[in-house]
C-alpha positions as CSV (number, residue, x, y, z in Angstrom):
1,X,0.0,0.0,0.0
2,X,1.4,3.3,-0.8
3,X,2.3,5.3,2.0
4,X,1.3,9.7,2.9
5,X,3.2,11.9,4.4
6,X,2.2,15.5,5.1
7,X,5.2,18.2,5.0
8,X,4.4,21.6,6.4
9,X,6.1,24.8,4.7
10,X,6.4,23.0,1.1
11,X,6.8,26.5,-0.9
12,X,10.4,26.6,-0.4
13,X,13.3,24.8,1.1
14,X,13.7,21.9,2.7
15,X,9.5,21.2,2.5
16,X,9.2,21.6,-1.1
17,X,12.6,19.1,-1.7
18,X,11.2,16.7,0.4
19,X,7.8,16.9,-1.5
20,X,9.3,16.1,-4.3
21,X,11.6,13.7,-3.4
22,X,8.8,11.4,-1.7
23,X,6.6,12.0,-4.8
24,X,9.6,10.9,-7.1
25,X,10.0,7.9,-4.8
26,X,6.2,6.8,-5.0
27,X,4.1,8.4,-1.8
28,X,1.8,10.3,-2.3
29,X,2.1,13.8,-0.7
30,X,0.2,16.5,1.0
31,X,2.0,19.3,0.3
32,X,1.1,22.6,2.7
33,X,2.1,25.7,2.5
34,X,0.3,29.0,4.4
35,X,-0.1,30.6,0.5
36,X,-0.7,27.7,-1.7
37,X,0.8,27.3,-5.4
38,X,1.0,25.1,-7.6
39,X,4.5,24.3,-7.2
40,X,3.8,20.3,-8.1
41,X,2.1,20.1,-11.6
42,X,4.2,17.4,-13.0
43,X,3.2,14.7,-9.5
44,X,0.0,13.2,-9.3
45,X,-0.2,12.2,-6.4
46,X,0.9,15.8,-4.9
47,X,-1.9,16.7,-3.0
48,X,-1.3,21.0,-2.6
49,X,-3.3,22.6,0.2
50,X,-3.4,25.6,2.7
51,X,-1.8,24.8,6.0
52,X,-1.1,28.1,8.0
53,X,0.9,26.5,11.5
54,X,-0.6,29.9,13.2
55,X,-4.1,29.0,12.0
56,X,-5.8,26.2,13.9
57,X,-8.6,25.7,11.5
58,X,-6.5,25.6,8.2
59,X,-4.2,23.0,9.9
60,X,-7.6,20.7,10.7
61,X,-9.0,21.0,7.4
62,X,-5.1,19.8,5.7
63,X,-5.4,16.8,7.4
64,X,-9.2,16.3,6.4
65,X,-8.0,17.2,2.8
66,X,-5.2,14.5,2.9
67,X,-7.0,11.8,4.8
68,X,-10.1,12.3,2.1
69,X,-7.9,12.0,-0.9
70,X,-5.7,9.2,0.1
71,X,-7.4,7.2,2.6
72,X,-4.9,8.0,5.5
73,X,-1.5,9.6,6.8
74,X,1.3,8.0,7.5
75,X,3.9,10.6,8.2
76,X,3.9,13.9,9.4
77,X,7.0,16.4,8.6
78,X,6.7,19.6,10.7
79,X,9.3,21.8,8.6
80,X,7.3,25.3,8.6
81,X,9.5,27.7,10.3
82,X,11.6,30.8,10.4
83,X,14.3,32.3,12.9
84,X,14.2,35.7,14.2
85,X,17.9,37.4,14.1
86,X,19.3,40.1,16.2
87,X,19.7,40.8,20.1
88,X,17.1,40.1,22.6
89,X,16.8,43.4,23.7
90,X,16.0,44.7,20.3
91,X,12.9,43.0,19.6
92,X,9.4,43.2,20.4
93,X,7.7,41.1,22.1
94,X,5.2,40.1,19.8
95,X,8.0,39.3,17.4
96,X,8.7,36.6,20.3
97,X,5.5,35.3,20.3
98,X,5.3,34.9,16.3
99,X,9.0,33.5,17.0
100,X,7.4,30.5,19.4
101,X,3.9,30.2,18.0
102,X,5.5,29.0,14.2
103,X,8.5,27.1,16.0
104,X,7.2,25.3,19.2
105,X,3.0,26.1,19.1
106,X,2.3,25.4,15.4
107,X,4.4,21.9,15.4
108,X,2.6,21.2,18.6
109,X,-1.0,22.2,16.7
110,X,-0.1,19.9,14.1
111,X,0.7,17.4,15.9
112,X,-2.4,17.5,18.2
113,X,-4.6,17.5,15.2
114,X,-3.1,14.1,13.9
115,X,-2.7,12.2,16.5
116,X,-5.9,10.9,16.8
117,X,-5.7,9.7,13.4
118,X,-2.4,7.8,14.2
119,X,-3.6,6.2,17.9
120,X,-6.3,4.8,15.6
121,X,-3.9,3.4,12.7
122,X,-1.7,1.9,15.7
123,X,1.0,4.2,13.8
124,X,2.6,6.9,12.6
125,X,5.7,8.7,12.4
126,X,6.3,12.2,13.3
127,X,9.8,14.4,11.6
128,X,10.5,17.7,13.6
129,X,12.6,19.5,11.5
130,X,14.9,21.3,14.5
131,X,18.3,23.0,13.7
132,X,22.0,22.9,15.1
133,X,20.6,26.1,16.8
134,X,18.4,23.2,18.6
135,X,22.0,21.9,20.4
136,X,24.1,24.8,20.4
137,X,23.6,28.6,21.2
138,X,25.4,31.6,18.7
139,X,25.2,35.0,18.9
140,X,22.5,37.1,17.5
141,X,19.4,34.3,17.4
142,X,18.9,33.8,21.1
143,X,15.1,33.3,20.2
144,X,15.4,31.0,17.0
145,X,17.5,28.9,19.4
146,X,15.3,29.1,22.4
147,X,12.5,28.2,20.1
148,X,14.4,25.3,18.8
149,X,15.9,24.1,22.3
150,X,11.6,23.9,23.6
151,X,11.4,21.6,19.9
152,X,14.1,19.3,21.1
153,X,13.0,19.2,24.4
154,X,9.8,18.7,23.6
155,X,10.1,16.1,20.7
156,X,12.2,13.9,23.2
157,X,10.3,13.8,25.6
158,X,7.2,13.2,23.3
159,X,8.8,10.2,22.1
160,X,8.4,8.3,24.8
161,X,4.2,8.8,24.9
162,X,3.8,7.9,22.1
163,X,6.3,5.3,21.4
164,X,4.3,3.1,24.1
165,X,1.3,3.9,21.7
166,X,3.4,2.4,18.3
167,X,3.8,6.5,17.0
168,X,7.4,7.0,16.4
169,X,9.0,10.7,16.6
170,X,12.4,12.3,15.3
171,X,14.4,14.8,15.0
172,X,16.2,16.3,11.8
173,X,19.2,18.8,12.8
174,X,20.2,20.9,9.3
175,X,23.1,23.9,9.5
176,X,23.7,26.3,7.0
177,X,21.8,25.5,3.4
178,X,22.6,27.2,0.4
179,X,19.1,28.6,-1.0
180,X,16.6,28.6,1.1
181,X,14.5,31.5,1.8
182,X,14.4,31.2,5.5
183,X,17.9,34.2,5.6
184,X,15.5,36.2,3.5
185,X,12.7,35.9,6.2
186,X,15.2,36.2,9.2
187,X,17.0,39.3,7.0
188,X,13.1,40.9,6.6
189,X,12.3,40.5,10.3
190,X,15.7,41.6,11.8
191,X,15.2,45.5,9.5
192,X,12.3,45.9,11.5
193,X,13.9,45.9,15.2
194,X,15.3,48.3,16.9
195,X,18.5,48.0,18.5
196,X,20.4,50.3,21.1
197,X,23.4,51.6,20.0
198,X,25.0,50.0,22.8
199,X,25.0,47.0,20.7
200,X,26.8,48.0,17.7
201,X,30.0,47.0,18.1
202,X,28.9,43.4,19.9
203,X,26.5,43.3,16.5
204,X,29.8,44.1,13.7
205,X,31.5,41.7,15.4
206,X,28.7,38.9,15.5
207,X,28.1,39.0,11.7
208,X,31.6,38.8,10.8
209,X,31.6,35.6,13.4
210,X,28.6,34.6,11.2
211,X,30.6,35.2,7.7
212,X,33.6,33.4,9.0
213,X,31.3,30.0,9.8
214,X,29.7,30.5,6.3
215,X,32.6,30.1,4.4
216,X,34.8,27.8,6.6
217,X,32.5,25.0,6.1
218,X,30.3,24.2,2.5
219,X,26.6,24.3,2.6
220,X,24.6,21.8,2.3
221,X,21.4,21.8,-0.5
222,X,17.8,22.0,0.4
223,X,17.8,18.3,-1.5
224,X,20.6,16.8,0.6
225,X,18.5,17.6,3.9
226,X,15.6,16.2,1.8
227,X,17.4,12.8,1.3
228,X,18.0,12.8,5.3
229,X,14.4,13.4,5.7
230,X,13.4,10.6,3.5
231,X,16.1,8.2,5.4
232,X,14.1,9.2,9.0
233,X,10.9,8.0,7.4
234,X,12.0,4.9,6.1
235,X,15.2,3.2,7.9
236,X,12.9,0.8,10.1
237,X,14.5,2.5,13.4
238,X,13.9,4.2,16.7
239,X,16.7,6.3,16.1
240,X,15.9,9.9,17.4
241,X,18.4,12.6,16.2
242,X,19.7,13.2,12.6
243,X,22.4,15.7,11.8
244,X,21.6,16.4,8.2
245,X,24.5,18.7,6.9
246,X,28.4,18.5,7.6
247,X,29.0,22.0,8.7
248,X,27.3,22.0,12.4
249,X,28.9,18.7,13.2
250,X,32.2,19.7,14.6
251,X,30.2,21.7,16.8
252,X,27.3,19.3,17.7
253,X,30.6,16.8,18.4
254,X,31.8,19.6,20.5
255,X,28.6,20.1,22.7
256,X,27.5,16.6,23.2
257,X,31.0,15.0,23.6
258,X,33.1,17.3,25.7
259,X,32.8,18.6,29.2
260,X,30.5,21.6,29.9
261,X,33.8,23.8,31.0
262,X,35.2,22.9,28.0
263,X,32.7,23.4,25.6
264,X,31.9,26.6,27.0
265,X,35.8,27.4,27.1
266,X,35.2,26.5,23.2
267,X,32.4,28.4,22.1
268,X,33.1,31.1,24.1
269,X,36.7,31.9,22.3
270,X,34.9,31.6,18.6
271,X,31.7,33.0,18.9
272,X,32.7,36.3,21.7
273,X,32.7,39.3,19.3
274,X,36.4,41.0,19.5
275,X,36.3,44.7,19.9
């Protein structure tokens, strides 16, 4: 029997390669996006529907969509989100909440929504697409990673409901990728905030931090991450974290295979802005 996965955030990115790299490898697809388009002409079994993580009703009716066209839903890939960039102090606090509601409350909403459908197919498999800002703080995103530090927390600790209940749930950890829009987004949000000039020479010195990382290591493609994706939802295992590109992994090695002083002593001497 074919299999269904719904992906969240399909118009760019990591959603819309993973759309069609399940498509290409013969499950069908609900394909969400908050603006649909039609992105998917050339699959058939590409179902394309409105999905808005911030809109309760639009995520019910995407699953109603799906499970009426194809019977039922075997996967769920919560990829929608964006990070906010810049320091804490300079941004509002309904920027915060947007920053939480998309990353933590909107995979949470999804989730909730399916659910039911899984406990009642005795299965299911949930993909939370987190970050290396999920394992490891930087300068200048202090929300995107406390919003990805609640996914991880959350996600792990979620797999052990529901694994008594046959519902499996991972974790896929991408760095830097080459063409996404999610820098646009971050780029958009970060020329609205306002920043004390206190911060000016910490904030020079973060983004040339940030250049430096960019190109020490290569970036990955939105595809590569895709083909990690597609490896969570089909290796047969309860394995819970995937690192999906090669440039956070000296740094994930460092944080989850070192001592806290030394990690810290680490981080500390690479990411501190020099004056």
């Amino acid at each position: 029997m074919t299999r269904t996965v719904l992906i969240t955030g399909c118009s760019s990115g990591f959603g819309a390669a993973a759309a069609r790299l399940f498509a290409e490898r013969g499950w069908n697809v609900i394909a969400t996006m908050r603006t649909p388009v039609e992105a998917f002409g050339d699959y058939p079994d590409v179902l394309v529907t409105r999905l808005d993580v911030q809109d309760r009703d639009s995520i019910r009716f995407a699953v109603q969509q799906g499970v009426k066209r194809f019977g039922r839903i075997d996967v769920v890939v919560n990829n929608a989100g964006y990070g906010l960039f810049g320091v804490f102090e300079g941004t509002a606090r309904d920027k915060v909440q947007e920053q939480f509601d998309v990353n933590v409350f909107g995979v949470m909403d999804v989730i909730r929504e399916t659910l039911p459908h899984f406990r009642q197919n005795h299965s299911g498999l949930y993909i939370n697409i987190s970050s290396g800002a999920g394992v490891f703080g930087l300068p200048m995103i202090s929300l995107y990673n406390a919003s990805k530090f609640a996914l991880e927390g959350f996600s792990e600790s979620l797999s052990y409901e529901l694994g008594a209940l046959g519902i499996g749930v991972k974790i896929v950890e991408p760095g830097g990728v080459l063409e996404t829009r999610f820098g646009q987004r971050s780029g958009d949000e970060f020329s609205s905030t306002e920043t004390p000039q206190d911060y000016n020479d910490f904030m020079a010195g973060a983004g040339a931090i940030f250049e430096a990382l960019r190109q020490s290591r290569g970036l990955a493609t939105s595809e590569e991450v895709a083909e990690v994706i597609y490896q969570a939802a089909n290796d047969g295992t309860d394995q819970l974290r995937y690192v999906a590109t090669e440039d956070i992994k000296p740094l994930i090695e460092k944080r989850r295979g070192s001592s806290e002083c030394e990690y810290m002593a680490f981080m500390r001497e690479r990411m501190t802005p020099q004056h």
